[in-house]
C-alpha positions in Angstrom: -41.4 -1.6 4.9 -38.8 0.3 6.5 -39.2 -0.7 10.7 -36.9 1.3 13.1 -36.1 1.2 16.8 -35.6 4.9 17.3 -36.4 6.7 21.0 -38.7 8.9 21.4 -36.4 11.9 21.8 -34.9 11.3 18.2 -38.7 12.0 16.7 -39.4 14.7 19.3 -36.1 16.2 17.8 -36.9 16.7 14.4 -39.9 18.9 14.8 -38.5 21.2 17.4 -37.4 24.9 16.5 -33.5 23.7 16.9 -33.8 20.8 15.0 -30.6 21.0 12.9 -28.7 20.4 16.6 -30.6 18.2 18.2 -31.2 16.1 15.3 -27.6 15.0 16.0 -27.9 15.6 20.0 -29.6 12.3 20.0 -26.8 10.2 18.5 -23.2 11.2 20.1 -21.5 8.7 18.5 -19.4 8.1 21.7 -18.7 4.6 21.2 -16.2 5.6 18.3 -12.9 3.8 18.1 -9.9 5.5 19.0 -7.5 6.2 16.2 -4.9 3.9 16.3 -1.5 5.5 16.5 0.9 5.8 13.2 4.8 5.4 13.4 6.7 8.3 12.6 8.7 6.4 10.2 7.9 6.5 6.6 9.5 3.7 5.3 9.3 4.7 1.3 10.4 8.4 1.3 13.8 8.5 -0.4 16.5 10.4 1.5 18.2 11.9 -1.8 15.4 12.1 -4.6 16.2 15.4 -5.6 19.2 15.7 -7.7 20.9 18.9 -6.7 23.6 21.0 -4.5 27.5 21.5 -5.1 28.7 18.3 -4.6 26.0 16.7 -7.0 26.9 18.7 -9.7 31.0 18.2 -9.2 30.7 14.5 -9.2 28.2 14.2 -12.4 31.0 16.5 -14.1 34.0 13.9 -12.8 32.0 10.6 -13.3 30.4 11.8 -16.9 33.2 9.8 -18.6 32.8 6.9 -16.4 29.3 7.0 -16.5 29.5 6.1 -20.5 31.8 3.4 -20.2 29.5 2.0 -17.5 26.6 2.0 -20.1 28.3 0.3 -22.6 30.3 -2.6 -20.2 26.0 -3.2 -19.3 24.9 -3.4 -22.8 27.5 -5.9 -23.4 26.9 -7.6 -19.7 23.2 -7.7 -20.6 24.1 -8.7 -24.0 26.2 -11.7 -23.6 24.0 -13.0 -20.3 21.0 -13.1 -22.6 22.3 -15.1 -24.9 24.1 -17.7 -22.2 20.3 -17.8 -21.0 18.6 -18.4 -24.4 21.5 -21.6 -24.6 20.1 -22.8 -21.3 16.2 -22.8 -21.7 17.1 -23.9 -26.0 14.2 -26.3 -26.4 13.4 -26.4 -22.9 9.7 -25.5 -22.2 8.4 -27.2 -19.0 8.5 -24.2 -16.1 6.6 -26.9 -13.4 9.8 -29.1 -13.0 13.0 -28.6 -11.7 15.9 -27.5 -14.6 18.5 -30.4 -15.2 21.8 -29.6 -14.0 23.7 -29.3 -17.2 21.2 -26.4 -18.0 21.7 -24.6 -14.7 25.4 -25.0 -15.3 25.1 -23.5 -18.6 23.7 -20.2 -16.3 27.1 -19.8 -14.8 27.7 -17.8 -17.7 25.1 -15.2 -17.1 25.1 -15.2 -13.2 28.9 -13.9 -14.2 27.3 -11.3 -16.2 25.3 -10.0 -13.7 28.0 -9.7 -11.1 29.8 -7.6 -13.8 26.7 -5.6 -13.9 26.9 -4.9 -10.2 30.4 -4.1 -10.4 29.4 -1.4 -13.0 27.1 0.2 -10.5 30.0 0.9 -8.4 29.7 -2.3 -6.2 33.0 -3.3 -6.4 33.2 -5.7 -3.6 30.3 -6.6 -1.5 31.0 -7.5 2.5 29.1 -10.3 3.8 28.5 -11.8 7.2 27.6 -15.3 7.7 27.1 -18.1 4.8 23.8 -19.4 3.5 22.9 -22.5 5.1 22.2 -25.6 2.6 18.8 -26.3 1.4 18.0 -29.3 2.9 18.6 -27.4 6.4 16.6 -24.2 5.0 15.2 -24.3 1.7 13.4 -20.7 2.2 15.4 -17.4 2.4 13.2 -14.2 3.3 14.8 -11.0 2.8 14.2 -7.4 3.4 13.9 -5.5 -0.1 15.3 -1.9 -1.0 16.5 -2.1 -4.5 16.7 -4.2 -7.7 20.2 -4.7 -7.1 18.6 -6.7 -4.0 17.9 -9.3 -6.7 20.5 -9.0 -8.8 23.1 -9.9 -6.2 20.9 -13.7 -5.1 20.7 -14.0 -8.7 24.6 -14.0 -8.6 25.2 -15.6 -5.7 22.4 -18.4 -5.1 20.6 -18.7 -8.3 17.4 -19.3 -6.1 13.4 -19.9 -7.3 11.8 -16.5 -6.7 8.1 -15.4 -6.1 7.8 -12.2 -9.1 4.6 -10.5 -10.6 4.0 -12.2 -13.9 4.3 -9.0 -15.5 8.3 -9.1 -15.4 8.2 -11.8 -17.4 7.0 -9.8 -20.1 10.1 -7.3 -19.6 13.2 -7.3 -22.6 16.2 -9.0 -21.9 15.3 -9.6 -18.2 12.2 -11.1 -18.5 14.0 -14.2 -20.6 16.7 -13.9 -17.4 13.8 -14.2 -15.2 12.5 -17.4 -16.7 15.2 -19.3 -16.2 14.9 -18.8 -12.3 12.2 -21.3 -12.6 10.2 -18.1 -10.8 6.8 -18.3 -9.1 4.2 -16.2 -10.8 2.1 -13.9 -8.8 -0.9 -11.4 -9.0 -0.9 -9.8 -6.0 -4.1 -8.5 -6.3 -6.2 -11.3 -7.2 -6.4 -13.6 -4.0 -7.0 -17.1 -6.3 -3.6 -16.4 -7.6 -2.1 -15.8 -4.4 -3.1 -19.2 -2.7 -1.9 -20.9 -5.9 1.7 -18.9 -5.5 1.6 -20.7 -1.9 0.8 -23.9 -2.7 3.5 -23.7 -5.2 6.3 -22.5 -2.9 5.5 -25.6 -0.5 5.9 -27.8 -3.3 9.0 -26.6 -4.8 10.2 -26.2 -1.0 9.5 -29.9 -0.9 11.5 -30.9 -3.7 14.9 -31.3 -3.6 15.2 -30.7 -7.1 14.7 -27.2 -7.6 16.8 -25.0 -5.6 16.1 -23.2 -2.6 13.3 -20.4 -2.5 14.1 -16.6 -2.2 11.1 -14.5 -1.3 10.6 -10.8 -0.3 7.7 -10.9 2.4 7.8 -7.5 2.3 6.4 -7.7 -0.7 8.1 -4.0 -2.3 10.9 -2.4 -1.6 11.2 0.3 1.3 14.1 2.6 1.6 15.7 0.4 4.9 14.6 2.5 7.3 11.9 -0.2 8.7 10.7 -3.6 7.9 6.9 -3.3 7.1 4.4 -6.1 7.2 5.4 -8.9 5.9 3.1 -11.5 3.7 2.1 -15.0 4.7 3.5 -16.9 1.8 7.2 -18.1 2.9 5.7 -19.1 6.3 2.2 -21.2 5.7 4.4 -23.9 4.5 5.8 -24.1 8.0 9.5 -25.0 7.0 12.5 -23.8 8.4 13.4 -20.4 7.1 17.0 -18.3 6.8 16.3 -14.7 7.3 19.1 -12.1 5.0 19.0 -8.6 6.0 20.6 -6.3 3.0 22.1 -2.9 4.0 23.1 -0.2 1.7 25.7 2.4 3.6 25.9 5.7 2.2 26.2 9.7 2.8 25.5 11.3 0.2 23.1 9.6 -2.0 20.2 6.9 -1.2 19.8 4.5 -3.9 17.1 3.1 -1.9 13.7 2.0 -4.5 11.2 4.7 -2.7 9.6 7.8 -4.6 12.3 8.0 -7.1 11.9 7.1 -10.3 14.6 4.1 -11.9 14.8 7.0 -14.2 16.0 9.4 -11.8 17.8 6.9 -9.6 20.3 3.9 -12.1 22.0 7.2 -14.0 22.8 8.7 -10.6 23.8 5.4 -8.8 26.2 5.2 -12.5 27.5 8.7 -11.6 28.9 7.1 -8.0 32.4 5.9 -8.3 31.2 3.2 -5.5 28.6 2.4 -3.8 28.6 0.2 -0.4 26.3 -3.1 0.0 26.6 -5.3 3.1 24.4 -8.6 3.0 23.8 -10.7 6.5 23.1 -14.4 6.9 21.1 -14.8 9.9 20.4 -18.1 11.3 17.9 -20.4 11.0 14.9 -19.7 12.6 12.5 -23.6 13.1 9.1 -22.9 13.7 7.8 -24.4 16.4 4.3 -26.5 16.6 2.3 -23.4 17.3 3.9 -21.7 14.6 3.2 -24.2 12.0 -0.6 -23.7 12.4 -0.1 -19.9 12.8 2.3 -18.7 10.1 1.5 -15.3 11.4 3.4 -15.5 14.6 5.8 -17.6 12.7 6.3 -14.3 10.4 6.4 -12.1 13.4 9.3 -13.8 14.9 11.3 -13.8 11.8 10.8 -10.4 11.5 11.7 -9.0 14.7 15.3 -11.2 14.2 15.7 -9.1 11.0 14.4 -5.8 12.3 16.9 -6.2 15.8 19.9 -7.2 13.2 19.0 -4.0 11.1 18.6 -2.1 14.0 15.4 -0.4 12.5 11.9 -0.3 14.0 9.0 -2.7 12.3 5.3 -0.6 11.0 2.3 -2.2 9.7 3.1 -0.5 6.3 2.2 -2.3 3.2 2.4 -2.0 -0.7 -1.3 -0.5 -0.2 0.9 2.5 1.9 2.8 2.5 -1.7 0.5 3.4 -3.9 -1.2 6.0 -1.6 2.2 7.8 -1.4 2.8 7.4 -5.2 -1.1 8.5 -5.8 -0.8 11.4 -3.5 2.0 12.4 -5.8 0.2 12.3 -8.9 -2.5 14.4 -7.3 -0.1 17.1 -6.0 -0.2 16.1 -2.6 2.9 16.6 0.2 4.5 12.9 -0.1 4.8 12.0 3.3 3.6 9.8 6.2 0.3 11.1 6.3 -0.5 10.0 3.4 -0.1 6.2 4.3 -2.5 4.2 6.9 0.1 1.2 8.0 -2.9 -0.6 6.1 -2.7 -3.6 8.5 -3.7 -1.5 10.8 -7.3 -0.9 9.3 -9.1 -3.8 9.8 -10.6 -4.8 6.5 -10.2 -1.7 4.4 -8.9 -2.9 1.1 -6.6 -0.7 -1.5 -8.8 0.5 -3.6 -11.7 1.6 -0.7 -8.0 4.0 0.5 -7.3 4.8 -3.0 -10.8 5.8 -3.2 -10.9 7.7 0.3 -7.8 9.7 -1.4 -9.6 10.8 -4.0 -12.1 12.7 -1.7 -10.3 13.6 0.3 -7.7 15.8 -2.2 -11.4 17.2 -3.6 -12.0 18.4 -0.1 -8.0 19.8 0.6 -8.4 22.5 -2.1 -5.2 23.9 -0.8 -3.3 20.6 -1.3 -1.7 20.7 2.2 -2.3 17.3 3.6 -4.5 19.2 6.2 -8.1 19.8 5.8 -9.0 23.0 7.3 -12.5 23.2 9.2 -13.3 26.3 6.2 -12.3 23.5 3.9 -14.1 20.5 5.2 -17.6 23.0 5.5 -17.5 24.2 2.2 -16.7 21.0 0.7 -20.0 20.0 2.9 -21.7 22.7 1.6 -22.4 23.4 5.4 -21.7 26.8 7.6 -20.0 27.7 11.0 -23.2 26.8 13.1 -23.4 24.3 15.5 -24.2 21.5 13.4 -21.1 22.2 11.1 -19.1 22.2 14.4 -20.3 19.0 15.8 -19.8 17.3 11.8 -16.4 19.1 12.0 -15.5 17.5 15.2 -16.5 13.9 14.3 -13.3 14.4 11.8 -11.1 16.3 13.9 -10.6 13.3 16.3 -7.4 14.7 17.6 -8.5 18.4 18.3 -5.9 20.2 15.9 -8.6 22.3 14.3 -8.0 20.1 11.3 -8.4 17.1 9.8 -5.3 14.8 8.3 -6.0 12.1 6.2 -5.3 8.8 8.0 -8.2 11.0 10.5 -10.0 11.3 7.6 -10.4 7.3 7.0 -10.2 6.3 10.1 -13.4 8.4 10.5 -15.1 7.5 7.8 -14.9 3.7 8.3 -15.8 3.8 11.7 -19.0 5.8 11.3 -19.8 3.4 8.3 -19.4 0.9 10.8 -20.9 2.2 14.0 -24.4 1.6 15.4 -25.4 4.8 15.9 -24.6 5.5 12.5 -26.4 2.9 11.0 -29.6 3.8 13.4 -29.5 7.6 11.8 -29.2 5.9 8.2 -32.8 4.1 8.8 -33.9 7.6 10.6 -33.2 9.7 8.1 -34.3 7.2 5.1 -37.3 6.7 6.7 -38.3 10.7 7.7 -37.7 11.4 3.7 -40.3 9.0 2.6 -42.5 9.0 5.4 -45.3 10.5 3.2 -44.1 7.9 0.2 -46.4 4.9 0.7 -44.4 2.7 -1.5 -41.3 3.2 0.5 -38.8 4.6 -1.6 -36.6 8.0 -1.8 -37.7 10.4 -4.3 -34.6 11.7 -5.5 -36.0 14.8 -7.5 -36.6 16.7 -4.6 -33.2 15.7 -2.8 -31.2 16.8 -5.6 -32.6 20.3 -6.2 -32.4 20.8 -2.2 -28.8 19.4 -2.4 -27.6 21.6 -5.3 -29.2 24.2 -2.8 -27.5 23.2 -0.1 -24.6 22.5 -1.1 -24.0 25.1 -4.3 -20.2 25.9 -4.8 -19.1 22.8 -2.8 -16.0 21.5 -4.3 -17.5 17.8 -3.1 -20.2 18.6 -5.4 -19.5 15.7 -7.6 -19.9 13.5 -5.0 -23.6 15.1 -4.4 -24.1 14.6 -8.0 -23.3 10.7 -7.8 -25.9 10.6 -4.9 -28.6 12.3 -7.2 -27.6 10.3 -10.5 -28.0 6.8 -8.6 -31.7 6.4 -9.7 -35.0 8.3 -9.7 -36.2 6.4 -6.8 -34.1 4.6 -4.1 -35.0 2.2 -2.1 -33.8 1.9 1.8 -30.9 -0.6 1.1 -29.6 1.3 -1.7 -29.5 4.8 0.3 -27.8 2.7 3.4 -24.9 1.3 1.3 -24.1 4.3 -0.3 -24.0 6.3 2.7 -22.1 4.0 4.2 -19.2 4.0 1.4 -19.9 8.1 2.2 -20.8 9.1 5.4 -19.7 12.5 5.8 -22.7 13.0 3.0 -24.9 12.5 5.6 -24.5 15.9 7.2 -25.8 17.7 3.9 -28.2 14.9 3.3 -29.7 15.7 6.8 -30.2 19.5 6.4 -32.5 18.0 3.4 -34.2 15.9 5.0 -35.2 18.3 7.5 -35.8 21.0 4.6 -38.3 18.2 3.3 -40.3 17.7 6.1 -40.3 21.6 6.7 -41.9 22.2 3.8 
């Protein structure tokens, strides 16, 4: 049975003349959480992504010639570091223990290769500040990430162990260069493979055999203009860490790794006669006893040494912020800020409940403006300029602008799926459509020819029409965690409910 604490001026509500308003009179939902506030920073937008303008065009005419000998100085880079690579892993199949040191010498050859690579790209001398310290002083590195020459340049010049998604591995050429960095395979998405990754860096950490451990707590790259949130991995261990900060000077073009494409960005980087890179040693940072137990704090600290020695400011972006820029893409939308949620600020929602909240939400933006218009967000609704529409529209509107932005959109919907109020009209309205049901459940027939009433020419409509195709019959927990992963259905969903007990 479906039991319910519900005041007597909720029930008195529903059968009055104005029922549509004071259904939702009774619940004000004023204990809502105030949105947190997002950083005007948007730390994966590339600077220069569109190729274009005079100066563009004059130095791809200039650099055309040196662009081809580039290409082929790689091929043969590539070429000859492959096979120095296959010499040193020759019969040599163990990738738990550390490499022998005749093997690693062997690798000389194709760390050589690789500076010749970067000196193709234009990086003809690189300035750094500082020195690395030796491993047994700090046998983690953490570094801020903004391009795949980022890599490149450690693999030159330290030759470290790396943390990489297994799926380079898989990659031609590089993914046998990868291999012989003894690298730490990762899924970042599965959380079983992610404790194993840091059980695995504390080990090798431990070991003075393998050499020191490069990791990018960032955990993508960013286009330098902030240090996002960093992961837990190169601090649970609790050892003493060397933060690098890596700066990439420029004017004209950003060869930053943000919403450019590597086929967009390596033949323009080719097209520069040189291109500046500064890397900075930091020192040490020891964690102290507090630290050691709360790797969190200990990442904090690291990262406000690198963010003060970059001179940028730090967000609670994460690769989740990522791939709602690059999905917002695909679906037309503005690339911008507004399209990411500094994830970390969001409690528990997970990437694919944003992804998923994207998705709606670029239904409901017909116009594809990043800004949902109240028109927009009532005919999605299937609702009209009354009252009621006004008070839905205005649980979404949370900063008054007379629309709705995305990160408003979330922030609203996971905070009605979480509020009490919210959850108290879930069991009121379940239990007002199957008050004359005696076995308890929803009888979706007549919901679903009152919705496609209701809500006819919507362009949310699918989303109706997931609600109707769920079963013939739903029960109260069924219709509560749906809702829930939906709330803004519950405005049309209440005009039905009310059209069923009318009738």
């Amino acid at each position: 049975m479906c039991v319910v604490d519900v005041q007597d001026s909720g029930r008195s509500a529903i059968s009055s003349p104005n029922s549509k308003v004071k259904w939702w009179s009774a619940w004000e939902f004023k204990d809502l959480p105030p949105l947190p506030a997002s950083s005007p920073v948007d730390p994966f937008r590339n600077s220069s992504y569109k190729f274009g303008g005079a100066w563009e065009v004059f130095k791809a005419v200039l650099c055309s010639p040196l662009l081809v000998v580039r290409v082929i100085l790689i091929g043969v880079f590539l070429f000859l570091g492959f096979l120095c690579t296959k010499l040193a892993l020759w019969r040599w199949e163990s990738d738990h223990k550390a490499m022998p040191r005749w093997r690693r010498d062997i690798m000389w050859g194709t760390r050589v290769c690789a500076r010749g690579i970067l000196f193709c790209f234009g990086f003809h001398w690189i300035q750094r500040i500082g020195r690395p310290a030796p491993r047994e002083v700090a046998p983690i590195l953490v570094s801020n990430h903004v391009s795949f020459i980022d890599p490149m340049f450690y693999f030159f010049e330290l030759f470290p162990t790396i943390v990489s998604s297994s799926s380079h591995n898989d990659r031609l050429f590089v993914g046998t260069i990868i291999r012989s960095m003894q690298v730490i395979p990762v899924d970042r998405l599965s959380p079983a493979s992610r404790k194993s990754a840091i059980a695995e860096i504390k080990r090798r950490a431990m070991c003075s055999d393998f050499p020191r451990l490069l990791l990018f707590p960032e955990a993508t790259t960013t286009n330098g203009k902030a240090l996002i949130s960093f992961k837990p991995g190169a601090f649970v261990p609790g050892f003493p860490i060397q933060p690098v900060v890596v700066k990439y000077p420029h004017v004209h073009f950003d060869l930053s790794w943000g919403n450019i494409s590597l086929k967009s960005l390596i033949p323009r980087m080719l097209l520069q006669f040189h291109n500046f890179m500064q890397v900075h040693y930091l020192p040490v940072i020891y964690p102290s006893s507090h630290e050691k137990s709360h790797p969190a704090d200990y990442a904090q600290r690291v990262r406000y040494a690198m963010a003060r020695s970059l001179n940028v400011p730090e967000t609670e972006h994460s690769y989740g912020d990522l791939l709602l820029s690059a999905r917002s893409l695909s679906l037309k939308m503005p690339f911008s800020t507004s399209f990411t949620l500094e994830m970390r600020k969001m409690d528990t929602l997970t990437d694919a409940d944003a992804l998923y909240y994207l998705e709606k939400f670029s239904i409901m933006n017909s116009s594809r403006s990043g800004q949902l218009t109240r028109f927009e967000f009532l005919q999605s609704l299937g609702l009209t300029h009354s009252p009621f529409g006004e008070q839905a529209f205005a649980m979404f509107d949370r900063k008054k602008h007379e629309f709705v932005t995305f990160q408003e959109f979330v922030a609203a919907s996971v905070s009605l799926s979480r509020n009490a109020s919210f959850l108290k009209l879930l069991d009121l309205t379940f239990c007002h459509a199957v008050h004359k049901n005696s076995d308890e459940m929803l009888l979706m027939d007549k919901v679903a020819t009152l919705l496609e009433r209701n809500c006819a020419g919507s362009t949310s409509k699918v989303l109706v029409d997931q609600f109707c195709k769920q079963t013939d019959r739903m029960d109260h927990a069924t219709f509560c965690l749906y809702l829930k992963r939906n709330p803004e259905l519950i405005f049309p969903l209440s005009l039905v409910i009310l059209s069923l007990n009318e009738e």
